[in-house]
C-alpha positions in Angstrom: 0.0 0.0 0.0 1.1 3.8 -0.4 -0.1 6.6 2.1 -0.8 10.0 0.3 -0.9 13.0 2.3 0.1 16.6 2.6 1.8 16.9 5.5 4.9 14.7 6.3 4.1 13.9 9.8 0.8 12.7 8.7 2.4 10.5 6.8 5.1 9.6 9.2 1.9 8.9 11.6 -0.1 6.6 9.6 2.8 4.7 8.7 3.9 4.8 12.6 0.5 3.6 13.4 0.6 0.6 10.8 4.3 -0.5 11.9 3.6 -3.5 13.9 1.0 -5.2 11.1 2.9 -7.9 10.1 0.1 -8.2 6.9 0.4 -4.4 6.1 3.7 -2.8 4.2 3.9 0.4 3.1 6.0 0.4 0.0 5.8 4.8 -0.7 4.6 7.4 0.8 4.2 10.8 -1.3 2.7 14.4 -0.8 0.1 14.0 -3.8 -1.5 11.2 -6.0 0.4 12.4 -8.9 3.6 11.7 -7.5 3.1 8.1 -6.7 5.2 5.9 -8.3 3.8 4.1 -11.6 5.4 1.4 -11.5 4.2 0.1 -8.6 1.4 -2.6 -7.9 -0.5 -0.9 -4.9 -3.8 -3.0 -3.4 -4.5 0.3 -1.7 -4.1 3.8 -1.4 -4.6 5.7 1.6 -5.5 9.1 1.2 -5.6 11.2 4.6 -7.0 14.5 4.4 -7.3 15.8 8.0 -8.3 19.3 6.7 -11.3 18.1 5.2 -10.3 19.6 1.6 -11.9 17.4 -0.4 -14.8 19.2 0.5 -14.4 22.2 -1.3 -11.6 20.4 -4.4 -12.7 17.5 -6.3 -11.0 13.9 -6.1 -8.1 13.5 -8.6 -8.9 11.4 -11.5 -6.8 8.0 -10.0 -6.5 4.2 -11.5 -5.6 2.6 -8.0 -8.1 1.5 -5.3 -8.6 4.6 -2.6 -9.2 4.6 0.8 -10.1 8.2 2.4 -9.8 9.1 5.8 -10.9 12.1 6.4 -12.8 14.2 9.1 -15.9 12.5 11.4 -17.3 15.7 10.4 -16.9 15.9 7.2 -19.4 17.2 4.5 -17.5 15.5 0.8 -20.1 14.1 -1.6 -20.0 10.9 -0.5 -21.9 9.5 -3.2 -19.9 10.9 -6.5 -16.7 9.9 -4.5 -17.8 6.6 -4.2 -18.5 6.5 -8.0 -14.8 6.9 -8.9 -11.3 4.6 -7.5 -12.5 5.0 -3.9 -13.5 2.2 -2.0 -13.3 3.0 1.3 -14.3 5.8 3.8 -13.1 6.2 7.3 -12.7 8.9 10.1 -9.4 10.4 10.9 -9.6 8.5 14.7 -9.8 5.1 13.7 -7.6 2.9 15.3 -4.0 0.4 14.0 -6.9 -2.4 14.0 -10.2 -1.0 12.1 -7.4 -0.1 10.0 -5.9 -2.9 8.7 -9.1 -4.6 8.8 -10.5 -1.8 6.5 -7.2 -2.4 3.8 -7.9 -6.0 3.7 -11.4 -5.5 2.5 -10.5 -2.7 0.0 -7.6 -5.2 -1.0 -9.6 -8.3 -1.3 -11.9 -6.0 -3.9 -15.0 -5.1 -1.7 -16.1 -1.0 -0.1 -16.1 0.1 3.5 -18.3 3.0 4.7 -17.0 4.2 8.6 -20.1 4.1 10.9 -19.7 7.8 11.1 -20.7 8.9 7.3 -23.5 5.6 6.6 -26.0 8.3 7.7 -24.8 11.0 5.6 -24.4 8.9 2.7 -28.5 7.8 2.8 -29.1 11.4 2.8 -27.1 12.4 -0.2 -28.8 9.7 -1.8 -31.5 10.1 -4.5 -33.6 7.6 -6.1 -31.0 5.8 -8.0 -32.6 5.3 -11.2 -35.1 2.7 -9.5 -38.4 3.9 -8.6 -40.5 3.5 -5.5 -42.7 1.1 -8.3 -40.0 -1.4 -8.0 -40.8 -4.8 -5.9 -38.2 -7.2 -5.3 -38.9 -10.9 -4.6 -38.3 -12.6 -1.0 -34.9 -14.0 -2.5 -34.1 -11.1 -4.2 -34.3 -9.4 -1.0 -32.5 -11.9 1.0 -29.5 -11.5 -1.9 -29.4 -7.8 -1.4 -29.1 -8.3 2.4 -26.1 -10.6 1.4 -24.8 -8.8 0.0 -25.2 -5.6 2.3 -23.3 -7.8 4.8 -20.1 -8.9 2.8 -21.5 -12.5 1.6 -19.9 -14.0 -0.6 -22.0 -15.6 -3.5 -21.2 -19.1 -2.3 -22.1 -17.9 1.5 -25.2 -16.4 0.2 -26.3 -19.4 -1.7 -25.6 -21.4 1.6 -27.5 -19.3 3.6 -30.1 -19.6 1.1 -30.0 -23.2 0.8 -29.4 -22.4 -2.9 -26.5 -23.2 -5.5 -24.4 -20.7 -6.4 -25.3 -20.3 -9.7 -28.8 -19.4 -8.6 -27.2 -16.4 -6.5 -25.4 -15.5 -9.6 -28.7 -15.2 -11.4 -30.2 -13.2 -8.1 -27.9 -10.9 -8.5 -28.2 -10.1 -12.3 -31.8 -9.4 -11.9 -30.9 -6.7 -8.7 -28.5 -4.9 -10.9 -31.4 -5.3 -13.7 -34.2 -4.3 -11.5 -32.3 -1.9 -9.9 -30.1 0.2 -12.6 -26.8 -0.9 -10.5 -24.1 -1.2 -13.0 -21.7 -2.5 -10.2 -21.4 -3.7 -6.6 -20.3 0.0 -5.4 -23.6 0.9 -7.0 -25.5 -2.0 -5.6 -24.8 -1.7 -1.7 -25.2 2.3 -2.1 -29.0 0.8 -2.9 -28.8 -1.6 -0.4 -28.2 1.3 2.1 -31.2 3.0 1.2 -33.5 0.1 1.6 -32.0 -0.4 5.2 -29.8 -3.5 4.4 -26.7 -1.7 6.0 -26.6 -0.6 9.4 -24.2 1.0 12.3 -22.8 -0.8 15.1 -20.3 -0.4 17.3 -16.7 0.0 15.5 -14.4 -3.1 17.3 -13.9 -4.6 14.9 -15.6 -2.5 11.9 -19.4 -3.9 11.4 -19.2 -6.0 8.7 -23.0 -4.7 7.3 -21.1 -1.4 6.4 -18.3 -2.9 4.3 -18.8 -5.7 0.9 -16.7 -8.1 -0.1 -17.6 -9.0 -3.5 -17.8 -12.8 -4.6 -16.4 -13.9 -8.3 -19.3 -14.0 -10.2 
């Protein structure tokens, strides 16, 4: 992973805070996303942002998976971040273990929304391109919640008592039914309809970050 941030001490901090995670290695730390090396392979980015500028400057166009860690108070458009590299969203007082639990999500491919902005983020939400018209089916419903929570497709379909390939085929018809083009898009949905909650932060509630399966 690389840290991005302005100020060296902040990144002499996060780096400090990370230093006895065996599973996470810091490989550059840089003032700006441009000046991240190319030629590195990097599961994550960390961009910290303690002055809250992102809400006032938009997020640099970027290829690499982000994680922000900004302000409990912050006021960033959540939702058009989301719809870019960044996949993960946390407050500047998270501790050395939500941490690395929160890169190994990001790196395994799946989002984490911090408790703090889950609230936020259902606000700044609009209808989605689904309207209020649209009825999903008791499985279809029991997918979404699946995949709210991090589920694998091959957990779903055990939970289900269903084959995989049948939780495949649930999940086609949500993004169908409900205009999601992708999983970031799918669990921003599955916030609205109340399939992701808040809980207490030790470790980070699982029903606020998604693993996605291999579909």
């Amino acid at each position: 992973m690389a840290v991005v941030a302005a100020a060296p001490l902040t990144r002499a901090g996060v780096c400090q805070l990370l230093a006895d995670q065996p599973s996470v290695h810091v490989v550059d730390t840089t003032a700006s996303l441009g000046h991240l090396d190319p030629r590195l392979t990097l599961d994550v980015v960390v961009l910290v942002d303690p002055e809250d500028r992102l809400r006032a400057e938009p997020l640099p166009a970027h290829r690499r998976p982000l994680l922000l860690v900004v302000p409990k108070d912050s006021r960033i458009n959540l939702r058009e971040v989301l719809k870019g590299r960044v996949r993960g969203i946390v407050s500047t007082s998270i501790g050395a273990a939500d941490l690395r639990w929160v890169l190994r999500v990001i790196a395994m491919g799946g989002i984490h929304i911090g408790h703090e902005y889950v609230a936020d983020l259902r606000d700044q939400l609009d209808d989605g391109g689904y309207g209020p018209d649209v009825v999903l089916t008791p499985r279809e419903t029991q997918t979404l919640h699946a995949v709210a929570q991090g589920l694998t497709h091959a957990q779903a379909a055990r939970r289900l008592g269903v084959t995989e390939a049948t939780v495949n085929t649930y999940v086609k018809r949500l993004r169908a039914k409900l205009n999601a083009g992708n999983k970031a898009e799918l669990t921003r949905i599955a916030i609205e309809r109340g399939h992701m909650r808040t809980r207490s932060p030790h470790p980070p509630s699982p029903v606020t970050s998604v693993v996605p399966a291999t579909a």
